[in-house]
TILUM-216908 format. One record per residue (C-alpha): residue in one letter; z, x, y; chain. Coordinates in pm, 1 decimal. Layout:
residues N
  r        c3        c1        c2  c
  A         Z         X         Y  A
...
END
This chain:
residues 262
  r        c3        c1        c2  c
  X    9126.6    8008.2   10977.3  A
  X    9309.2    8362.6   10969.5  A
  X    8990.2    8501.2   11140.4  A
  X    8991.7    8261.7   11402.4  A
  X    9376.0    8332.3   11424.5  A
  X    9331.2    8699.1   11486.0  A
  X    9032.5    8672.4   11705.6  A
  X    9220.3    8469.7   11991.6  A
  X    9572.5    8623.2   11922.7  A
  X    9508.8    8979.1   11786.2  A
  X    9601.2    9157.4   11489.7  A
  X    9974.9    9208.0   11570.8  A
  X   10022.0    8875.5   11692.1  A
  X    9822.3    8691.8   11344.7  A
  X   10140.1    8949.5   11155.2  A
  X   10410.3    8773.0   11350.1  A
  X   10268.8    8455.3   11309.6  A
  X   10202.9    8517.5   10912.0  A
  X   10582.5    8641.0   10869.9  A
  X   10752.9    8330.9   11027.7  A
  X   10478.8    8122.3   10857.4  A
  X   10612.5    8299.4   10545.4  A
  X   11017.6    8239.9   10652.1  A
  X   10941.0    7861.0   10635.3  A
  X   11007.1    7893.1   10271.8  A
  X   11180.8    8174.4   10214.4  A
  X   11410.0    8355.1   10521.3  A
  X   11385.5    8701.5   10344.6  A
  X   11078.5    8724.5   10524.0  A
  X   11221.9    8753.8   10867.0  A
  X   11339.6    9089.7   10803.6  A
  X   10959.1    9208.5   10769.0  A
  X   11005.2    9170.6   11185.4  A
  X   11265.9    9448.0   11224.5  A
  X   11036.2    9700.3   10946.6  A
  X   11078.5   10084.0   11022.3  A
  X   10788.4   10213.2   10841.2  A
  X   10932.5   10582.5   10928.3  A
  X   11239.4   10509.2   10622.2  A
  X   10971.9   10469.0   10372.7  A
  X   10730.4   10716.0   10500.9  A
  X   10986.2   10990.8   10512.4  A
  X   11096.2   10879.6   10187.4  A
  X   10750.1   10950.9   10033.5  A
  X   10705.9   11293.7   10247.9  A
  X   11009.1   11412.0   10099.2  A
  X   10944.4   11340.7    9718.9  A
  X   10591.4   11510.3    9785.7  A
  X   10712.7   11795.1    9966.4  A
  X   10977.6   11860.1    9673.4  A
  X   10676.4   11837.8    9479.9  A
  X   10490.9   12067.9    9699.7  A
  X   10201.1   11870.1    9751.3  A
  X    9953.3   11958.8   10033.4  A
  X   10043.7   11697.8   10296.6  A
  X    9714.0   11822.0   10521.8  A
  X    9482.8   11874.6   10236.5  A
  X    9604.4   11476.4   10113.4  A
  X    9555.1   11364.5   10440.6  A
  X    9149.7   11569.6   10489.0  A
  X    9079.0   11464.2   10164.7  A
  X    9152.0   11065.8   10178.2  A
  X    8922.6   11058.7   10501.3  A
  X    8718.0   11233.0   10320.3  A
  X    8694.0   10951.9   10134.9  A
  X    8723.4   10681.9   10414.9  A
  X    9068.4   10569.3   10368.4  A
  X    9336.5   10629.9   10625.2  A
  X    9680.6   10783.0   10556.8  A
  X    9906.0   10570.5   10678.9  A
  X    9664.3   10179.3   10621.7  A
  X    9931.1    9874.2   10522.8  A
  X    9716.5    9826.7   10247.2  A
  X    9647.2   10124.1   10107.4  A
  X    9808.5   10242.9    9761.1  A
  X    9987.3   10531.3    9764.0  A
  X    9819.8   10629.8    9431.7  A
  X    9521.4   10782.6    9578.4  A
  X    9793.7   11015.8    9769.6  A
  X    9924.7   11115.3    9422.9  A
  X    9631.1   11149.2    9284.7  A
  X    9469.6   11396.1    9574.6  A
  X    9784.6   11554.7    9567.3  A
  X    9788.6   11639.5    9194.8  A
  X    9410.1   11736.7    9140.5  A
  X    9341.9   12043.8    9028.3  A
  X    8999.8   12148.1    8831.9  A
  X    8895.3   12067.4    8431.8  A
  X    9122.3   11801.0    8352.7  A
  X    9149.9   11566.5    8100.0  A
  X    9227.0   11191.7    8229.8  A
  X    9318.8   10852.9    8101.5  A
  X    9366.3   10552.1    8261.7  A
  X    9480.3   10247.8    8124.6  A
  X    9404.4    9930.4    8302.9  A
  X    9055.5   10010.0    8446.2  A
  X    9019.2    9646.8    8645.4  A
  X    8681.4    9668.4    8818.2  A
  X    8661.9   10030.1    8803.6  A
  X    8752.9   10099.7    9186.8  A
  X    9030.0   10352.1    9111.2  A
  X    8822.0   10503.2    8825.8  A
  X    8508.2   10554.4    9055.3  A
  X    8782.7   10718.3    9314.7  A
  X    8893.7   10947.3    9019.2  A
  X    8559.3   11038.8    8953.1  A
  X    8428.5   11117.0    9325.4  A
  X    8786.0   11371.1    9328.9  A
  X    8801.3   11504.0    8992.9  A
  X    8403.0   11610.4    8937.5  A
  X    8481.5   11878.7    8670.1  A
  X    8694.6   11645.9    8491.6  A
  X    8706.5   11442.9    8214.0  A
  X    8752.0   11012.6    8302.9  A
  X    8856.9   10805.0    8015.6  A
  X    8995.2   10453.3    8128.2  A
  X    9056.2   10155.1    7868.9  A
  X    9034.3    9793.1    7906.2  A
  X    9083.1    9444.1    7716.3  A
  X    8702.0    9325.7    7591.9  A
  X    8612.4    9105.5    7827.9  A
  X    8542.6    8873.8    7559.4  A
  X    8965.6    8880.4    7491.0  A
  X    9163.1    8536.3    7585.3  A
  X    9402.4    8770.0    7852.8  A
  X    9134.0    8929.5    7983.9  A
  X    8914.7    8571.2    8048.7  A
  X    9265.0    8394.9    8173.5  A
  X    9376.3    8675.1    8456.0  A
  X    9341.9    8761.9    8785.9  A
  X    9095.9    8472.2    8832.3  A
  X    8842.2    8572.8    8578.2  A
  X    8868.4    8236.1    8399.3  A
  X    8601.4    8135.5    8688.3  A
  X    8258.5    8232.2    8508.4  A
  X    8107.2    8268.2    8867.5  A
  X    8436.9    8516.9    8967.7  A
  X    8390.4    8706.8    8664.4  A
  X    8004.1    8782.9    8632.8  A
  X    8059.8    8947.0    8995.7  A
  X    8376.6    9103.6    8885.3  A
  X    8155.0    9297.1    8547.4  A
  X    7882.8    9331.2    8795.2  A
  X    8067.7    9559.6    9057.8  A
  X    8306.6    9728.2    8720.6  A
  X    7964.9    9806.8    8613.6  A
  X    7855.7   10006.9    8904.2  A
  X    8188.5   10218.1    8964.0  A
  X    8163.3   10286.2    8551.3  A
  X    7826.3   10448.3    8624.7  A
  X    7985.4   10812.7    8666.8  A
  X    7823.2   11079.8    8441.5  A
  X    8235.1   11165.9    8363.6  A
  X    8370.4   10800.7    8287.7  A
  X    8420.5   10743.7    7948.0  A
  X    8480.8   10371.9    7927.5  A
  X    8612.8   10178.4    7618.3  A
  X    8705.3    9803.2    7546.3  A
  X    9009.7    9787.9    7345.5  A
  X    9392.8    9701.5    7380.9  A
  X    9597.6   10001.7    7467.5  A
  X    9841.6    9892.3    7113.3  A
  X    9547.7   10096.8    6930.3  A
  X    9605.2   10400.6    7194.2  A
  X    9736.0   10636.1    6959.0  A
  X    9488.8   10610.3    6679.5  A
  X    9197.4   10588.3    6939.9  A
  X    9278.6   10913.9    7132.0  A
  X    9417.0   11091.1    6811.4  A
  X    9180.5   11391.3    6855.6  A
  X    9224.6   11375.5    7249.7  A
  X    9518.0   11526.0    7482.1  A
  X    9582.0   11467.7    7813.5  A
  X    9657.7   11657.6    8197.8  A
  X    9711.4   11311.5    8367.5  A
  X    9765.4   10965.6    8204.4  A
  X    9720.0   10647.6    8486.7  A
  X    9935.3   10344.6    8341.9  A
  X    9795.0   10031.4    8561.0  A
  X    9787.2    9754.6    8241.5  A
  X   10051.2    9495.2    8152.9  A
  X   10379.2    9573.3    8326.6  A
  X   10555.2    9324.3    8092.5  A
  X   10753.7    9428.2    7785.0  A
  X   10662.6    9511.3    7516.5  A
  X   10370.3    9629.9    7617.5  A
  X   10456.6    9834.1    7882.5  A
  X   10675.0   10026.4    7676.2  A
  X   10455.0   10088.0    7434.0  A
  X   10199.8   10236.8    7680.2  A
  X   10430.6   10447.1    7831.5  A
  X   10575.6   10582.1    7480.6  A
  X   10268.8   10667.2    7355.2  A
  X   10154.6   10823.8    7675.3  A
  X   10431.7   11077.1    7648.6  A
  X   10278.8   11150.0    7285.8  A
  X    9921.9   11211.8    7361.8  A
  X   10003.4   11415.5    7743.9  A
  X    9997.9   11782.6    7651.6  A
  X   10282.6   12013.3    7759.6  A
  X   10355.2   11976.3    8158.2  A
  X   10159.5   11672.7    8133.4  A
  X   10184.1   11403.2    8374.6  A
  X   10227.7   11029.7    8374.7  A
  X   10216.4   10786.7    8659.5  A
  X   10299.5   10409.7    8633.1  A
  X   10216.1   10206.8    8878.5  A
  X   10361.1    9858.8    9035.0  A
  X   10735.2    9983.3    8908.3  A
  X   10985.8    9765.7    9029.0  A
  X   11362.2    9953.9    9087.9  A
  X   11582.9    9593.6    9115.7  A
  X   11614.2    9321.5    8831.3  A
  X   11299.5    9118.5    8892.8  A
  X   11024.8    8942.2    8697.8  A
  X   10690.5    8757.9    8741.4  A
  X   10353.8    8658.7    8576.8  A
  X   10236.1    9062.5    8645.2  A
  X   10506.1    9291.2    8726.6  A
  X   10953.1    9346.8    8652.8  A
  X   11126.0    9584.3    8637.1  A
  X   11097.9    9670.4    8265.6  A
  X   10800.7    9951.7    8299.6  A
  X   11124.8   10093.5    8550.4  A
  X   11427.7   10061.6    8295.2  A
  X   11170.6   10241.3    7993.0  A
  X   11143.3   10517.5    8198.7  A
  X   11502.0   10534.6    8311.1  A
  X   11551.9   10545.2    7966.1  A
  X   11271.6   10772.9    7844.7  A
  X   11450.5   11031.2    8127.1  A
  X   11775.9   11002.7    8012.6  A
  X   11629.3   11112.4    7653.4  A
  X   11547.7   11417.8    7781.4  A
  X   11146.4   11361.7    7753.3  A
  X   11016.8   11291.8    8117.4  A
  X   11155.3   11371.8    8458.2  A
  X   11040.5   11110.3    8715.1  A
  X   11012.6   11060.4    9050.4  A
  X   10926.4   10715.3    9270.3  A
  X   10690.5   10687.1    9580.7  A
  X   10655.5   10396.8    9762.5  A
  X   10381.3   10208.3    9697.6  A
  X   10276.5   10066.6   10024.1  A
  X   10390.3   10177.0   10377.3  A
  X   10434.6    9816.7   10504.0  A
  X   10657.9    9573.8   10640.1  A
  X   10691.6    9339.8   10315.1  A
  X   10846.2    9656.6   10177.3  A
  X   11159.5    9427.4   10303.3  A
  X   11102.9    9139.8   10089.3  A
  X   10956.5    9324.6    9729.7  A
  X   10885.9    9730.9    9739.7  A
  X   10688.9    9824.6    9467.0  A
  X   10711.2   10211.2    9349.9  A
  X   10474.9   10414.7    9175.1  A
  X   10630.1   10676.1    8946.8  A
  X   10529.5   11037.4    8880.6  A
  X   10665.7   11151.9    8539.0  A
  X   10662.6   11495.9    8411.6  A
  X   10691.8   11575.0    8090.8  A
  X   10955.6   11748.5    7954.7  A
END
């Protein structure tokens, strides 16, 4: 139905459409009509330039990898990510899903080091989320994890990130990716012992961060009120970027947070 939608309307008529289709139940949603993408975008240029991220080289580099700058859809971590790259690192990510960010990580950091962690796919969380409790859903979801795993610099390992410190006791880390549960406690607990095993200057980003009192099945704001805290302790210094550069910005923004260590 959406296809047929956009093929006899257009793209920017199926938005309008979806947004008062959206207001029905809930008229927060009419605000996504009067989005000025420029407030967030400028937002985001400013944190990076503080930062002094290459804006140009971000931009080469993501079509580079076929993904355009400024897509609705498009995360904002691979900007972070291009932007922060630099040679021989040592990487973790936590929350590997099917691999698709990893595989981007590996294509961009060659002469690094990928280690990304996951729940065994055997695990009752794992088998009950993000619709992998359809057997069908999930043998295509290991199928295409498989492939984007297949990177001569991915480490991959099945295990809850609780065990992180003991796992990764001999290991330190440039860059630590946090994109697992976003609920307390566990979110906490990732983000605490991230801060022990990032070596000096190290940095930690969070992703799906939340700034406002909110909660749901897969993201609040607690991964946001640790790290407010974990600041105010002295041990990180963080900064936000949007996460998306789109008009339901109005209704939830989600932030991703770059965290330096102290």
């Amino acid at each position: 139905m959406r296809k047929i939608i956009k093929l006899i309307f257009g793209e920017k008529i199926y938005e309008v459409i979806k947004i008062l289709f959206y207001s029905l139940g809930n008229l927060r949603y009419l605000k996504c009509l009067f989005y000025n993408k420029f407030n967030d975008l400028n937002y985001n240029i400013d944190i990076f330039n503080s930062l002094r991220f290459n804006l140009e080289e971000i931009k080469s580099d993501l079509a580079n990898n076929g993904l355009e700058y400024l897509k609705e859809d498009l995360s904002w971590q691979h900007h972070i990510f291009l932007g922060l790259k630099k040679e021989k690192m040592n990487i973790l990510e936590i929350g590997t899903h099917d691999g698709s960010f990893t595989s981007f990580l590996s294509r961009n950091y060659t002469t690094s080091n990928i280690f990304t962690i996951d729940l065994n796919e055997h695990n009752e969380t794992f088998l009950t989320t993000y619709s992998r409790e359809n057997k069908d859903f999930r043998n295509e979801f290991l199928r295409k994890r498989k492939i984007n795993l297949s990177y001569q610099n991915i480490r991959f390992d099945e295990m809850d990130s609780i065990h992180l410190i003991n796992k990764f006791e001999k290991e330190y880390f440039d860059l630590i990716f946090i994109d697992g549960d976003h609920l307390n406690p566990q979110v906490t607990i990732d983000l605490f012992s991230s801060i022990l095993l990032l070596k000096k200057n190290g940095i930690m980003c969070c992703d799906d961060i939340i700034l406002n009192s909110y909660k749901k099945n897969y993201i609040s704001n607690e991964s946001y009120m640790a790290l407010d805290m974990l600041e105010k302790k002295g041990l990180i210094k963080n900064f936000f970027i949007v996460k998306r550069i789109r008009k339901y910005n109005e209704v939830l923004k989600k932030y991703i947070s770059i965290s330096y260590k102290q």
